[in-house]
matplotlib code that plots the C-alpha trace (Angstrom):
import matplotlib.pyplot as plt

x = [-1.4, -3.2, -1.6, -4.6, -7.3, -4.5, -5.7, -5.4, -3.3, 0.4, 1.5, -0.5, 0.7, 4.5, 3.7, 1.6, 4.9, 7.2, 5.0, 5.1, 8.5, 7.6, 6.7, 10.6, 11.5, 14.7, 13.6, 11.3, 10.1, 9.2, 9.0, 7.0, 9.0, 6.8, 6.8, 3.4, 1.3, 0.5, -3.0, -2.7, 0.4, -2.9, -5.2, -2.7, -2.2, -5.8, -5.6, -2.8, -4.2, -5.8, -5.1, -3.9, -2.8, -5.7, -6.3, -9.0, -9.8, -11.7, -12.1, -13.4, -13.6, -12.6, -15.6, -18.4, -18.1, -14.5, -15.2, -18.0, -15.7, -13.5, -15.5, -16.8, -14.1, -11.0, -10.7, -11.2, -13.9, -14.3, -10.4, -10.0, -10.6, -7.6, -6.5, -9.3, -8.4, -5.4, -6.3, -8.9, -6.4, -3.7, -6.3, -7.8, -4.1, -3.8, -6.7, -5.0, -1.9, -2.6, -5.9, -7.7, -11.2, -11.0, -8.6, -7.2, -6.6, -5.4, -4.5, -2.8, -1.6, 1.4, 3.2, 5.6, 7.3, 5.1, 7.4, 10.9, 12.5, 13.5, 11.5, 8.9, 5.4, 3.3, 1.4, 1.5, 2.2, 1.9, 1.1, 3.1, 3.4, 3.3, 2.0, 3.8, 6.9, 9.6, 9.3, 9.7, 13.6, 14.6, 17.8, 18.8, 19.8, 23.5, 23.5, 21.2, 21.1, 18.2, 18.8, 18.4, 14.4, 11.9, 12.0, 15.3, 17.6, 21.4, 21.3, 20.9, 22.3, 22.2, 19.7, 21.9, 25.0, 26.1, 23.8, 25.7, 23.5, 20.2, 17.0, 14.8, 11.7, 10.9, 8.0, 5.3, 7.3, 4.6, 6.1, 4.9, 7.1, 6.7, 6.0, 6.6, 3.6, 5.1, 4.3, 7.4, 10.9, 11.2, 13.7, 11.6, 10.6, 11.7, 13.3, 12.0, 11.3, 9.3, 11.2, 12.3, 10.1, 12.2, 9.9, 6.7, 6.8, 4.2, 3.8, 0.4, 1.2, -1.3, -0.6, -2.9, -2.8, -5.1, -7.3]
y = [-16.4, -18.9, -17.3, -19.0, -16.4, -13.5, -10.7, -12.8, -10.4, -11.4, -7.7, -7.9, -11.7, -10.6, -8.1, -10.2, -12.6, -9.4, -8.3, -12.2, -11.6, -9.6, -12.0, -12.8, -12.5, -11.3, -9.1, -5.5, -4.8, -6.0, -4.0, -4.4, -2.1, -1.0, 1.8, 3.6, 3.2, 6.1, 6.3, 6.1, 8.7, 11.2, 10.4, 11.2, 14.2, 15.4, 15.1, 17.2, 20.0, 21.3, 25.2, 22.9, 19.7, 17.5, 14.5, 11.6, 8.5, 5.4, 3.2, -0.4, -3.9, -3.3, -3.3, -0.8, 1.1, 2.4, 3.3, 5.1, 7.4, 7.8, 8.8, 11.3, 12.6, 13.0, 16.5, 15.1, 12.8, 12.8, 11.5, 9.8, 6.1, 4.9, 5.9, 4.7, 1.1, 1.7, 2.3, -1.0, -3.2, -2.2, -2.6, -6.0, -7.2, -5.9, -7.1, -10.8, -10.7, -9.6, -11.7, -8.5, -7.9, -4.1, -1.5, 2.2, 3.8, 7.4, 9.2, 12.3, 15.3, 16.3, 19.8, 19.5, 16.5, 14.8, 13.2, 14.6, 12.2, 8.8, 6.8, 3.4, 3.6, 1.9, -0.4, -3.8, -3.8, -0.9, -0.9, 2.8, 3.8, 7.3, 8.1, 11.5, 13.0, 10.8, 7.6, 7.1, 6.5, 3.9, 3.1, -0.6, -2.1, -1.8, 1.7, 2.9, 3.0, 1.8, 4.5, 7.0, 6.6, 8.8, 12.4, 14.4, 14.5, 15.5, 12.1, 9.7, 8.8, 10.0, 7.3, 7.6, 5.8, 5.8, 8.6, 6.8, 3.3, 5.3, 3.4, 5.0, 3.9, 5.0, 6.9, 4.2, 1.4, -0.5, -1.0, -3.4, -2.1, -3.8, -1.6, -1.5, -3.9, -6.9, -10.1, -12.8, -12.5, -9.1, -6.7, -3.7, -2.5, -0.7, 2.9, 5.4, 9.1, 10.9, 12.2, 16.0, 18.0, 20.4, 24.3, 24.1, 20.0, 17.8, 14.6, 12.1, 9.1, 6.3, 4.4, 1.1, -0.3, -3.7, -3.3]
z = [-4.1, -6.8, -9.9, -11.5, -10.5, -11.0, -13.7, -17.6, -19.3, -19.6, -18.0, -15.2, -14.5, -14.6, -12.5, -9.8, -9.9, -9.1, -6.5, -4.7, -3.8, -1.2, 1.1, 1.0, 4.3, 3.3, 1.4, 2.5, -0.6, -3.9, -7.6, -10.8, -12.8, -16.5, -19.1, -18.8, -22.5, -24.3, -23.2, -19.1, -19.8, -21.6, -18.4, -15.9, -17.6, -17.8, -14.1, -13.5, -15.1, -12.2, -10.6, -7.0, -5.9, -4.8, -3.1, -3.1, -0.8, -0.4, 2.0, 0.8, -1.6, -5.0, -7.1, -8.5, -5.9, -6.5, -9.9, -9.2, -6.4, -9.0, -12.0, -9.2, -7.9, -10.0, -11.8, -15.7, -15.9, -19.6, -19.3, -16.6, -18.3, -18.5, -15.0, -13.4, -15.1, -13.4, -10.5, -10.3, -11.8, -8.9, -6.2, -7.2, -7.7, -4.3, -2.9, -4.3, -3.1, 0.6, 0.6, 1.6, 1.5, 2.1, 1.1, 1.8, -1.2, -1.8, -4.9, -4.4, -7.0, -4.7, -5.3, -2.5, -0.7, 1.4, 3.7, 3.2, 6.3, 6.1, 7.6, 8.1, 7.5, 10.5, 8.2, 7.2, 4.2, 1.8, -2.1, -3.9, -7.4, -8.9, -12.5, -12.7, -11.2, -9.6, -7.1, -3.9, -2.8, 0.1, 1.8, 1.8, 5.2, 4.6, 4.1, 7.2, 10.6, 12.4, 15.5, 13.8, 13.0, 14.6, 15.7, 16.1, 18.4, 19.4, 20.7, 17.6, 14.9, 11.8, 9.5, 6.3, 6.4, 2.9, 0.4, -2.6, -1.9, -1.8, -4.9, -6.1, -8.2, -11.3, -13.1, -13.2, -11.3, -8.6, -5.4, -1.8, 0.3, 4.2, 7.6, 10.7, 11.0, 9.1, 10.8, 10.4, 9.8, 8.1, 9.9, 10.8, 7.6, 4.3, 5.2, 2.7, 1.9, -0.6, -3.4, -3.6, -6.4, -8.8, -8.2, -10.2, -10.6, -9.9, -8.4, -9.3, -7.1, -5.2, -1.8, -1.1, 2.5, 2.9, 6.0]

ax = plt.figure().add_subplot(projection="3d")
ax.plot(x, y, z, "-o")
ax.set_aspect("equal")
plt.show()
């Protein structure tokens, strides 16, 4: 990455620099960690506010056409600004980083786990955050075992070694988090699961895969 054409603002410089480290190949994934303002924290809310969870999805470049899915599509228009600024700075940063001239990006208003399982997404590489409700939790190498991926069986392992050693990201926190995809020295892949939702909770979250 040029950190020279990387977005101006201080924040979003720190957080293209957190977000490098992921092509450590020691490491399978790399965190921005931030404190959403004021502002995004009232968009994200608008959006929530809705009688079911819903879902969205593009397919393409970063650019005009994006922001026009998005001031179509998501639930509060009138405001949705500060999401939607979001949502293009992510992607472009994405975009960056992964030299990518397309994208996959989903939003989703979960009201249920999505993936309760451990396990490796088959991607590349894949861009996570979520707005509202908790993050995305991940077992580091030590604490898993590898055999245990997949369907179940009587025959494997279990993948949880130690529960105690289990991350977790935080509200807001952006995460690149390798796949099963990974070209180079990586070891497979970050292990991960969705989070568990308390009843009645919600969960706003966006996954970016470069294409």
């Amino acid at each position: 990455m040029t950190l020279s054409t990387a977005p101006e603002t201080h924040a979003e410089l720190s957080m293209a620099r957190a977000l490098d480290a992921v092509f450590d190949p020691a490491r399978d994934i790399a965190i921005a960690p931030r404190v959403l303002p004021d502002a995004l924290v009232a968009s994200v809310h608008a959006q929530c506010q809705t009688a079911r969870g819903w879902s969205l999805a593009f397919e393409g470049a970063p650019g005009a056409a994006l922001e026009a899915a998005l001031r179509g599509q998501l639930p509060a228009p009138d405001h949705a600004g500060a999401l939607i600024d979001d949502v293009m700075m992510l992607a472009r940063l994405m975009a960056l980083l992964l030299a990518a001239d397309s994208l996959r990006i989903k939003l989703r208003l979960l009201e249920e786990t999505m993936c309760p399982r451990f396990h490796c997404d088959n991607v590349t590489v894949r861009l996570v955050t979520s707005w509202q409700g908790p993050g995305s939790e991940w077992l580091p190498e030590h604490a898993l075992d590898r055999r245990g991926l997949g369907a179940p069986s009587p025959d494997k392992p279990e993948t949880v070694v130690d529960a105690s050693a289990i991350e977790q990201l935080g509200t807001g926190d952006v995460a690149l988090i390798k796949g099963s995809g990974w070209r180079g020295d990586g070891r497979g892949g970050l292990v991960h699961r969705s989070p568990a939702l308390a009843p009645g909770a919600r969960r706003l979250m966006m996954s970016i895969d470069p294409l």
